[in-house]
C-alpha positions, -999 to +999 in steps of 0.1 A: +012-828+758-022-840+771-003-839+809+006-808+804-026-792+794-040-809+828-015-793+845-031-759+841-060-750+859-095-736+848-085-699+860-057-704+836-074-716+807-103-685+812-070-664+815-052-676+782-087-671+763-092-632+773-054-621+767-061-642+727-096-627+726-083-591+737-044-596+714-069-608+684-094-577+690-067-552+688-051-570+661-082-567+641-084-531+651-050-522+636-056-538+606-089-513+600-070-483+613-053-469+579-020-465+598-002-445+572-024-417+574-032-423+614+007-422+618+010-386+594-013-366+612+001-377+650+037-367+634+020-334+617+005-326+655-029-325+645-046-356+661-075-376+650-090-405+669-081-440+653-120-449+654-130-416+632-105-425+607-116-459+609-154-445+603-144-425+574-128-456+559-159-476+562-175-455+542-155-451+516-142-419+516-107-407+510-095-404+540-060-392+526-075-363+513-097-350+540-064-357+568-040-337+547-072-307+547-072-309+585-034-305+587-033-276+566-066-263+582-051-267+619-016-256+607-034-220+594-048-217+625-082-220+608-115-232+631-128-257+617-135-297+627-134-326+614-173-329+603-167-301+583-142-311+561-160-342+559-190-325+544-173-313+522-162-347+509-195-355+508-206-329+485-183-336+458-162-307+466-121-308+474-113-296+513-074-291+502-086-270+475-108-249+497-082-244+529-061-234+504-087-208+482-090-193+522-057-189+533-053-175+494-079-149+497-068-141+534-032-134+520-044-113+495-071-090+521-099-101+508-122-112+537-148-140+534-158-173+562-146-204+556-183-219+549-187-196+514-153-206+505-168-243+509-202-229+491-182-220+461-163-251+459-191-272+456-209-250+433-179-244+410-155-276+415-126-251+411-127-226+442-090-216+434-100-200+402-127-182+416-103-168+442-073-159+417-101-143+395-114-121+425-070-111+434-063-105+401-078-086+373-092-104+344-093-088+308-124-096+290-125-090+252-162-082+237-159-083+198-177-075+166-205-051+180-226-038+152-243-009+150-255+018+126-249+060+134-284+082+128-258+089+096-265+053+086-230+043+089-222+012+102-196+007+130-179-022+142-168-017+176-140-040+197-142-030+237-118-043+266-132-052+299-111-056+331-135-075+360-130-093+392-141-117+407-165-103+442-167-136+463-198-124+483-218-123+454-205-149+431-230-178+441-259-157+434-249-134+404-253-137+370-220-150+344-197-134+325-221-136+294-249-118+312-227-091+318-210-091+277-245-090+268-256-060+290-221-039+278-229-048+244-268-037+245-254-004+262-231+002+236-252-003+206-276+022+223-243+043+221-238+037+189-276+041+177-275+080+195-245+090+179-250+121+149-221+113+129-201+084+126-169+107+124-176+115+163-171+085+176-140+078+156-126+107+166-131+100+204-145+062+202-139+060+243-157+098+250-187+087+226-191+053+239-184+054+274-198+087+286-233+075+303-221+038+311-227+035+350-205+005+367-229+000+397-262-009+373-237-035+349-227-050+385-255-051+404-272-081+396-231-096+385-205-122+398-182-095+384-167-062+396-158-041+366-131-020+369-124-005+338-141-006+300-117+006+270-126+006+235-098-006+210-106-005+181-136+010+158-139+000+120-164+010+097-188-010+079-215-010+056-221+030+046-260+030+036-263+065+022-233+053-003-253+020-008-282+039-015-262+066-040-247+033-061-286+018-061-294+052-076-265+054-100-270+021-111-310+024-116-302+056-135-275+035-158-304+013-163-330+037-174-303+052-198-297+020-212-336+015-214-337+049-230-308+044-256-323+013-262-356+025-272-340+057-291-320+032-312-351+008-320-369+040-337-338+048-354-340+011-372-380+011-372-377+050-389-346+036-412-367+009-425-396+030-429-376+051-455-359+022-473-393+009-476-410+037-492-376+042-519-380+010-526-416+014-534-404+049-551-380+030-572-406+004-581-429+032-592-403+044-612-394+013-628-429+005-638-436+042-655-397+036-672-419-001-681-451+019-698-432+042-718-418+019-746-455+012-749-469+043-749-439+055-778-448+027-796-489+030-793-483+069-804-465+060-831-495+036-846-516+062-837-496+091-858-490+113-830-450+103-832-429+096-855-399+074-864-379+105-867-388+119-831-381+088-817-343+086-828-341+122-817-353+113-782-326+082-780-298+105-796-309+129-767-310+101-742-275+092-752-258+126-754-276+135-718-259+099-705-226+107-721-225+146-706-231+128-673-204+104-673-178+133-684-189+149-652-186+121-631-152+112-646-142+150-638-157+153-605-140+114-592-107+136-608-113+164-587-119+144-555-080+125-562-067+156-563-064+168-598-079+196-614-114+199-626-106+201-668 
C-alpha cells in the first residue's frame, strides 16, 4: 500500500484533493437543496434557483407553500416574483390563498392588483372570504328594532339586508356592525316620525324605507348595500291602552276607597242608633223600676188605694191578653189562614 501511494506524484495527490473537496461541496449542497420541492417546480416549468430555495430554507420558511403560490401565480399568467410571495410569508398571510382570491375575483369581473389582494390577506387571514362576500350577495338579518309611533304604539321591526363585499374599500371601511347600527338608528327615526302605527303596518317597506339613501349608509362602509326589505313588524307595548288600564284601575281603587268609607259610616251610624235604644230601653227600664215605688209611696200617702191598684193590674193583664190574641191572629194571617 505504502509503494503504492509513492507511486503517485504530488500533482496527483493536489489533483485527488480538489475533485474530493469539489464531490464533497456539491454533496453538501444537495443535501440543503429541498429536492422535492426543487424537482416540482422544474417539472411544473416555473424555475427557481437551487440557492433561493436553499435561502428560504435557512430561514425557516415553508418553502412548500410559497413554490406551489409561484406555480399557480406563473401558471395564471400573473406578474409577480418571487420576493413577493415571500413577503407575504413573512407577514403572516397565505400566498396560495391570495393567487387564488385573484384569479377568483378576475373570473368573476371584479378588477383589483394583486398587492390589495395581498393587503387584505394579511389584514383578514381569510382573503377568499372577502372575495366570495364581494361575488356574491350576503343577506344580513337586523332584529328586534324598538320603537314607539307619535300614537305611542310600540313597534318591533325585523329588516333584511343584502350587501357585498367592495374590495377597494374594505381595508379602510367600517364593519358590518357600524353599518346594522346606522340602518337601525335610521329606522327608529322612521319609526319615531310615523302618525299612526296602523301606517306602517299597512305598508311597513313604504313607511320605513322611503328617505333611506344607500350612498350615505355606504360611504364610510366595507359594504355595498343592495337592497333593505322589512319582514316582519309586530306590535308591542300600546301606551295609551297602558295608560287607560292605570286609569281604570286607579278609578277601581278610589271606588273601593269610596265604598269603603260609605260602609264604615253605615256601621259607625248603626252603632250610633243601637247605642242610643239601648240607652232608651234603659231609661225605660229604670222609670218601669220607680213606679212600684211611687204606687206604693201613694198608697201610704192616701192618694191611691188598694182597690185602684188591682184595677190597674186587671187592666194591665186584659191589655197583655188583647195583645197576644192579636199576635196569635196576625202570625195566622201571615201562614195563610184567615184573620178570625
Amino acid at each position: 500500500m505504502t509503494s503504492t501511494l509513492l507511486s503517485f506524484g504530488t500533482t496527483e495527490i493536489v489533483l485527488v484533493s480538489v475533485f474530493g473537496a469539489i464531490g464533497l461541496a456539491i454533496l453538501v449542497y444537495l443535501c440543503c437543496i429541498p429536492m422535492k420541492t426543487y424537482l416540482t417546480v422544474i417539472f411544473a416549468g416555473c424555475y427557481i434557483p437551487s440557492y433561493k430555495l436553499i435561502s428560504l430554507k435557512s430561514r425557516k420558511l415553508d418553502v412548500k407553500t410559497i413554490a406551489s403560490a409561484y406555480i399557480m401565480a406563473k401558471k395564471s399568467k400573473i406578474d409577480i416574483k418571487l420576493p413577493e410571495i415571500e413577503s407575504i410569508v413573512l407577514a403572516g398571510g397565505n400566498p396560495v390563498n391570495v393567487v387564488k382570491a385573484y384569479n377568483l375575483a378576475n373570473k368573476s369581473g371584479t378588477k383589483i392588483d394583486f398587492q390589495r389582494i395581498s393587503a387584505l390577506e394579511i389584514a383578514s387571514k381569510d382573503v377568499l372570504s372577502v372575495v366570495q362576500n364581494a361575488i356574491s350577495t350576503r343577506v344580513v338579518k337586523v332584529e328586534n328594532i324598538k320603537g314607539f309611533t307619535q300614537n305611542n304604539v310600540e313597534l318591533v321591526v325585523m329588516a333584511e339586508i343584502s350587501v357585498k363585499a367592495n374590495l377597494h374599500k374594505y381595508l379602510e371601511g367600517s364593519g358590518i356592525d357600524d353599518m346594522i347600527s346606522n340602518i337601525t338608528a335610521w329606522l327608529l327615526e322612521n319609526i319615531s316620525r310615523a302618525k299612526d302605527y296602523r301606517n306602517i303596518l299597512h305598508e311597513p317597506n313604504k313607511s320605513l324605507l322611503y328617505n333611506i339613501d344607500f350612498h350615505v349608509l355606504t360611504k364610510n362602509s366595507r359594504f355595498d348595500i343592495f337592497d333593505i326589505n322589512i319582514v316582519s313588524v309586530d306590535i308591542g307595548r300600546d301606551i295609551n291602552a297602558e295608560n287607560e288600564i292605570k286609569s281604570v284601575e286607579k278609578e277601581k281603587l278610589y271606588a273601593q276607597i269610596e265604598a269603603e268609607r260609605r260602609k264604615s259610616a253605615e256601621e259607625i251610624r248603626e252603632l250610633q242608633m243601637r247605642t242610643k235604644t239601648e240607652e232608651m230601653k234603659s231609661a225605660v227600664l229604670q222609670a218601669e223600676a220607680e213606679v212600684p215605688q211611687a204606687i206604693s209611696q201613694a198608697i201610704k200617702e192616701g192618694r191611691f188605694s188598694i182597690m185602684d191598684y188591682y184595677k190597674l193590674m186587671n187592666l194591665q193583664a186584659d191589655t197583655a191578653l188583647r195583645r197576644a190574641i192579636i199576635n196569635d191572629n196576625k202570625k195566622a194571617f201571615d201562614d195563610g189562614g184567615d184573620l178570625y
